[in-house]
C-alpha positions in Angstrom: -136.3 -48.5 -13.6 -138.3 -51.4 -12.7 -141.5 -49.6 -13.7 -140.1 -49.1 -16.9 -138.8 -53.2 -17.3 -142.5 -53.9 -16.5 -144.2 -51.2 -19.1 -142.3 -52.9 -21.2 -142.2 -56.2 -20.7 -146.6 -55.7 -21.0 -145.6 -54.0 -24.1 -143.7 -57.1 -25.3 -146.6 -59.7 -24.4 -148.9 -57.1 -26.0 -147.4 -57.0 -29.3 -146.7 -60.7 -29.0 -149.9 -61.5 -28.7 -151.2 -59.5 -31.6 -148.8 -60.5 -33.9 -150.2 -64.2 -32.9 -153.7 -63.5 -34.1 -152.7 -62.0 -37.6 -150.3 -65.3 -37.8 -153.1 -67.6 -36.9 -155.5 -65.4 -39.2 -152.8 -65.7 -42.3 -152.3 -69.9 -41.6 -155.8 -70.1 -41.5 -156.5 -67.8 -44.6 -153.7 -69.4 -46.5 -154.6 -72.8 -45.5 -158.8 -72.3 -46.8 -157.9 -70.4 -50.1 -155.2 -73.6 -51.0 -158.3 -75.7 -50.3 -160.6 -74.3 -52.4 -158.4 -73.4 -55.3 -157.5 -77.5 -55.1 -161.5 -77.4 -55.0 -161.6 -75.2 -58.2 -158.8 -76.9 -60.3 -160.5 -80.4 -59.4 -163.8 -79.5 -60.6 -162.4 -78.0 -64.3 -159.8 -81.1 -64.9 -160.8 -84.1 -62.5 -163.9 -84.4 -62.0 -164.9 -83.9 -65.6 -163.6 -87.5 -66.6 -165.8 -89.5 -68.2 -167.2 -92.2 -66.3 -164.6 -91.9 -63.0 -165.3 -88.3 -62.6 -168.2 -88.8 -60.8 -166.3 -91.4 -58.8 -163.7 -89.1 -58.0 -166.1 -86.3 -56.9 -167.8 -88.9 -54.6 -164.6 -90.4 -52.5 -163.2 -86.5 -52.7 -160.0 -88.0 -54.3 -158.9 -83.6 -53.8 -159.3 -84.0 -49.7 -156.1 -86.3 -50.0 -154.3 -82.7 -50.1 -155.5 -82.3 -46.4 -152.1 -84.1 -45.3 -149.9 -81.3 -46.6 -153.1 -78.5 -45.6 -153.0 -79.6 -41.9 -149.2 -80.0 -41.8 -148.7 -76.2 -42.3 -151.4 -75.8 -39.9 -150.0 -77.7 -37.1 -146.3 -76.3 -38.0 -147.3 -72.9 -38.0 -149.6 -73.2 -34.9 -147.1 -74.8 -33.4 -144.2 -72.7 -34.4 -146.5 -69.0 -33.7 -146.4 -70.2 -30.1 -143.1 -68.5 -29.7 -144.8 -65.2 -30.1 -146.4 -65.9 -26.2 -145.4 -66.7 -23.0 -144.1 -69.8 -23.0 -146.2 -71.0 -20.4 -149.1 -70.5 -22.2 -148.1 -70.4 -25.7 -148.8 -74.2 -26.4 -152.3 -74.1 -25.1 -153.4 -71.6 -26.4 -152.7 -72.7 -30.0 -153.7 -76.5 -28.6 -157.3 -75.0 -27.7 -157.6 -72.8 -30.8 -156.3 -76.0 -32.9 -159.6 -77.7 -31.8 -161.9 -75.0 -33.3 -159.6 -74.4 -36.4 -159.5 -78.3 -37.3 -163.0 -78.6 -38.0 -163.8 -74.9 -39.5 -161.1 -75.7 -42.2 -161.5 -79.3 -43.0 -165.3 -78.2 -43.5 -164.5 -75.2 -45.4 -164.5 -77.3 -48.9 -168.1 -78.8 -48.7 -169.0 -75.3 -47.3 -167.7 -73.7 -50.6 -169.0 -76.5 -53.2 -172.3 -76.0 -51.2 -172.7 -72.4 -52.0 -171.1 -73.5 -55.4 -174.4 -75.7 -56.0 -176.7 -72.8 -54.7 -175.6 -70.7 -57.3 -175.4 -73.2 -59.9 -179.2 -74.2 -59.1 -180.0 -70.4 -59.4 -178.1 -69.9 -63.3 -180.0 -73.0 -64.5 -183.3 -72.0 -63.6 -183.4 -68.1 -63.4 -184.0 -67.9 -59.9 -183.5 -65.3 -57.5 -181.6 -66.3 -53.9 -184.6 -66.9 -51.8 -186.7 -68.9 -54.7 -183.4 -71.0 -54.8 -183.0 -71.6 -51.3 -186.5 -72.7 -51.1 -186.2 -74.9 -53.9 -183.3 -76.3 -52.7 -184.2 -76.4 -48.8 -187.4 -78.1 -50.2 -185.5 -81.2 -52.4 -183.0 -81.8 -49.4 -185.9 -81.8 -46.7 -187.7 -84.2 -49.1 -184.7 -86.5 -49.3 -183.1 -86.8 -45.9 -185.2 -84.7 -43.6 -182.7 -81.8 -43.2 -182.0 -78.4 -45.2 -179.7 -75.9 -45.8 -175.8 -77.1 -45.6 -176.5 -80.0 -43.3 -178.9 -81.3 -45.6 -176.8 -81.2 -48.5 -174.0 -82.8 -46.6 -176.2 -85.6 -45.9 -177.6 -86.1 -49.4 -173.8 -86.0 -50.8 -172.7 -88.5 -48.6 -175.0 -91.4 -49.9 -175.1 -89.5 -53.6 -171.6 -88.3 -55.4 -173.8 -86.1 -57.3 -176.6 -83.7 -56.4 -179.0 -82.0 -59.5 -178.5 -78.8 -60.5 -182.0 -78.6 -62.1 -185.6 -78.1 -60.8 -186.1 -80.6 -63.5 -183.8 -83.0 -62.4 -184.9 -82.5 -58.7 -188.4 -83.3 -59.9 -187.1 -86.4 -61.7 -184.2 -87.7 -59.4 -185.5 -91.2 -59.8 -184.4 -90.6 -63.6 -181.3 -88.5 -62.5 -180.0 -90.8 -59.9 -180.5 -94.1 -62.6 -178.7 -92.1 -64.9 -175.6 -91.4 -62.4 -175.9 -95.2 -61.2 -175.2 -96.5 -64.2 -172.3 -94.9 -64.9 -170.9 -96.8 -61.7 -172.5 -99.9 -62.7 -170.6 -99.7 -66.2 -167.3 -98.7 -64.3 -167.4 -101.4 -61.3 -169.6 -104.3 -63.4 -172.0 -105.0 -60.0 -175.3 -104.3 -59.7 -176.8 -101.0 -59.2 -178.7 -101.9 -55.8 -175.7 -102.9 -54.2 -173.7 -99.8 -55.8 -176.0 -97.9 -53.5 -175.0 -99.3 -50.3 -171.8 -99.4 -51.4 -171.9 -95.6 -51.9 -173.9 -95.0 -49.0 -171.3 -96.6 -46.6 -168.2 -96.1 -48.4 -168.8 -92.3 -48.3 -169.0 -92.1 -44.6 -166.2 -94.0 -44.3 -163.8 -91.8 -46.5 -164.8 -88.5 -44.8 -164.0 -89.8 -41.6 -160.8 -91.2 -43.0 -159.9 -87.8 -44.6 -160.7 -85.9 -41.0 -158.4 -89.0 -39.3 -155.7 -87.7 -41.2 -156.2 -84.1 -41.1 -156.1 -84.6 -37.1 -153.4 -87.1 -37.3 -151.1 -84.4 -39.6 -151.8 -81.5 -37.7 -150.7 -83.1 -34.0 -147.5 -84.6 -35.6 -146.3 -81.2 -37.2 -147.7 -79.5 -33.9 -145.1 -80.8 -31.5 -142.7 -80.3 -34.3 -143.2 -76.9 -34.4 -143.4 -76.4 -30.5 -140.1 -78.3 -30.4 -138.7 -75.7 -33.1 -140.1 -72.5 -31.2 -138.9 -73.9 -27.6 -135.6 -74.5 -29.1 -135.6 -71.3 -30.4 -136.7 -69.4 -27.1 -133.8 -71.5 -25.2 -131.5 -70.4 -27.3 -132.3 -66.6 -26.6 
């Protein structure tokens, strides 16, 4: 009899455990297609505004969504814990909440990324590779990095990026051109538009990921308080 409480009790933590993963799997899915579809619906109706659509694009007006995003993550992390051992339950999802933060708050410039790769290769008729090494060449050109991390860095101190090997070729003409639309919107000059951009960028990223963090710890404990509750009440 007691072999048989233990076979199953293994069995329990077993299934428990499993059914944890394809929970955190589905919150995580759920949580990265809401993003990009946000992502999607933003590019077709917000940031195609004349004049503050670029502005828009630039502070990532969309990210603001982050604070409902990270909600259901922390919630349903929090809440999934009741599928393991108590003891461990909260950890575990604590730990995996540190990976899973990051991986899903970078999951939209990850997206628009690719998004730009394949816009690059429509305009100009080029095949992956000749558009990574176009591409890979402009960013290297303009802040010493390529690939993703590269374009991260241009974005931050640019709203927009060219989609054109003519553009790229150009940029001092492409980037004028996108300047003055903020110079026409704010009224200041365009040198201190710049800077502006440059630091203001920065700062709203980081502000976006301070409340992605801040969203996810709150709902968290709410959700561990709902599964403990639960469990006690077994």
């Amino acid at each position: 009899m007691q072999s048989l409480k233990q076979v199953g009790s293994i069995l329990l933590s077993v299934l428990g455990g499993v059914g944890y993963l394809a929970s955190a799997a589905l919150i995580v899915g759920i949580s990265v297609t809401i993003k990009i579809a946000a992502l999607l619906l933003a590019d077709r109706i917000l940031y195609t505004i004349l004049i503050i659509g670029d502005l828009l694009r630039g502070i990532e007006i969309i990210e603001l969504l982050n604070i409902l995003v990270f909600a259901f993550i922390g919630m349903g992390f929090g809440v999934a814990a009741i599928l393991l051992p108590l003891q461990y339950g909260r950890k575990i999802s604590a730990a995996l909440l540190i990976v899973v933060v990051p991986l899903v708050f970078m999951s939209t410039p990850i997206f628009r990324y690719n998004l730009w790769l394949e816009k690059v290769g429509e305009n100009d008729n080029l095949i992956p590779s000749e558009t990574a090494n176009l591409t890979n060449s402009f960013l290297n050109k303009k802040v010493g990095f390529q690939g993703f991390l590269g374009y991260y860095l241009y974005t931050a101190q640019f709203p927009v990026i060219p989609t054109k090997q003519s553009e790229m070729k150009d940029l001092d003409s492409f980037e004028k051109k996108v300047n003055s639309r903020f110079v026409q919107l704010t009224g200041v000059a365009p040198t201190i538009v710049s800077w502006a951009m440059l630091v203001c960028f920065w700062l709203i990223r980081f502000f976006y990921f301070s409340i992605a963090v801040i969203a996810t710890i709150a709902h968290f404990r709410d959700g561990i308080r709902i599964a403990g509750q639960y469990k006690n009440g077994l």
